[in-house]
N, C-alpha and C positions, 0 to 999 in steps of 0.2 A: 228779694227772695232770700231765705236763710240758707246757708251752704253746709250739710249737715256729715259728719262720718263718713256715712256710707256712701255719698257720691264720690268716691274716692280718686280719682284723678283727679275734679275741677277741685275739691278740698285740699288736695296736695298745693297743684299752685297757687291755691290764694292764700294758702300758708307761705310759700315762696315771695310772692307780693308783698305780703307784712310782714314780712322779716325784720326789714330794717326802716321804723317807728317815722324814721327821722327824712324818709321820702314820701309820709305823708303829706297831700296837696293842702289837706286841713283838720283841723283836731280840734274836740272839744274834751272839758273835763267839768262832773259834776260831782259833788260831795251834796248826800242829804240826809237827813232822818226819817227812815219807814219803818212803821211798823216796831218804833221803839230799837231798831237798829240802824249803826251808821253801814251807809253804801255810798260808792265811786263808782262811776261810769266813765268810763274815755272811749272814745267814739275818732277812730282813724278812717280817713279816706282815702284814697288811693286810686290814680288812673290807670285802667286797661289799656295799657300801649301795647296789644296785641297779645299778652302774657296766655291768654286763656284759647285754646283750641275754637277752631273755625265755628264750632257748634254752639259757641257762645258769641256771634261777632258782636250782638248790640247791647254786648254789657260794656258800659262806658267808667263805672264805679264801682269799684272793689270797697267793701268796709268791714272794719274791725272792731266788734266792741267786748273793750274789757269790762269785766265787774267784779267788786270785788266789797263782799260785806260780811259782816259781824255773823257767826255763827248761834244759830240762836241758844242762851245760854251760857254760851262756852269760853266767849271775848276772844275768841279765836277766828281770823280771817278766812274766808273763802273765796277762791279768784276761781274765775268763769272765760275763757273766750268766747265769741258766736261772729261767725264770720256770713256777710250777706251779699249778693250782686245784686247791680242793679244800671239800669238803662238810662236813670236821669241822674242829670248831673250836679246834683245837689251838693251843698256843704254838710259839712258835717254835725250842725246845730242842726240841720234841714234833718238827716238819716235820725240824728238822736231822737227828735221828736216823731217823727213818722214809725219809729222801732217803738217807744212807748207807747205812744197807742196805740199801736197794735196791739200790744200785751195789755191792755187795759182791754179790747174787746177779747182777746184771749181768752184770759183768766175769768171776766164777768159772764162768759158764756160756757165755753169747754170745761172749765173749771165747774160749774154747775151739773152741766152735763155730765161731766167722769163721777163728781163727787156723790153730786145730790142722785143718780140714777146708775151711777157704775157702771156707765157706760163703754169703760175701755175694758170692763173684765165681762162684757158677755159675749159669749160663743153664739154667732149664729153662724149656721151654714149654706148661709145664702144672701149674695149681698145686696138681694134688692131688697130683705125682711133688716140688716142694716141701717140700709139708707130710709127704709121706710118708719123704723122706730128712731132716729133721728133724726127725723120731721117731725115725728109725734112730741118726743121730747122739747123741740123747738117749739111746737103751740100749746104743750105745758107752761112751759118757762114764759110764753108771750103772754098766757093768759094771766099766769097768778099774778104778775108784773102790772098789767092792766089792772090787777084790781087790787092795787094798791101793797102787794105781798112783795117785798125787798130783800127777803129770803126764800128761797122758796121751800126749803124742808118745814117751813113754819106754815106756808101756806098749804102743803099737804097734811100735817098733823091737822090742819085747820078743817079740811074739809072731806078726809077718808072716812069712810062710810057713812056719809050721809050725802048720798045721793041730790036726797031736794036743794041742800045747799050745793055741790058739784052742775046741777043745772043751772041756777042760778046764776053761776060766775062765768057759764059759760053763754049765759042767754047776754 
């Protein structure tokens, strides 16, 4: 689970945890090219020897990942921390790969969501009309995906007002 700002006590100490690098139980480090920019990743772990308040007893793994990559354009670096707990007791090759894909379903879904539908800029006042139009979103994104559409802003230019085809893709 990601440990973000605002939790601010449990973020305090797992900053206190990673303090010092070098009582990592395990570490990884990756250097790669995405998206036409160089990125490093280091992935610290670190044990719960009781550090973190009674409310957290079955966090066993504390982890730290740094990033740090090419600004786009600029050849200037950007460094990132994100700190996460967690219950198993994985290595730190273990957490890097399980944080990645996560961000791979992230990005291929929410990312769509926010982007292609703006969905973090609408105001509703009432959160079951929310949760109910990010369902809807969700069997947009299922469908155009089913039928073959890899983007979906291409699948809706595809098939906005023309209803016979909208039936169609849905039949």
């Amino acid at each position: 689970m990601a440990v973000k700002k605002n939790q601010k006590i449990l973020y305090n100490k797992i900053q206190v945890i990673c303090k010092d690098k070098r009582k990592a139980s395990s570490r990884v480090k990756r250097k790669e090219k995405n998206k036409g920019r160089q990125e490093s990743r280091q992935v610290y772990v670190f044990k719960n020897k009781g550090q973190i308040d009674e409310d957290w007893s079955d966090v066993k793994r504390v982890i730290m990942v740094e990033r740090e990559r090419e600004a786009k354009g600029e050849g200037e670096m950007e460094t990132e921390t994100a700190y996460y707990i967690s219950s198993y007791e994985g290595s730190a090759e273990e957490f890097m790969s399980g944080i990645r894909q996560h961000w791979s379903i992230e990005n291929g879904l929410h990312y769509v969501k926010d982007v292609t539908f703006n969905e973090d800029k609408k105001m509703y006042y009432n959160g079951k009309i929310s949760k109910t139009m990010s369902v809807i979103f969700d069997i947009a994104i299922n469908i155009f995906r089913k039928n073959g559409y890899k983007y979906i802003p291409v699948g809706i230019r595809a098939v906005c007002n023309k209803v016979d085809l909208i039936m169609k893709v849905i039949e």
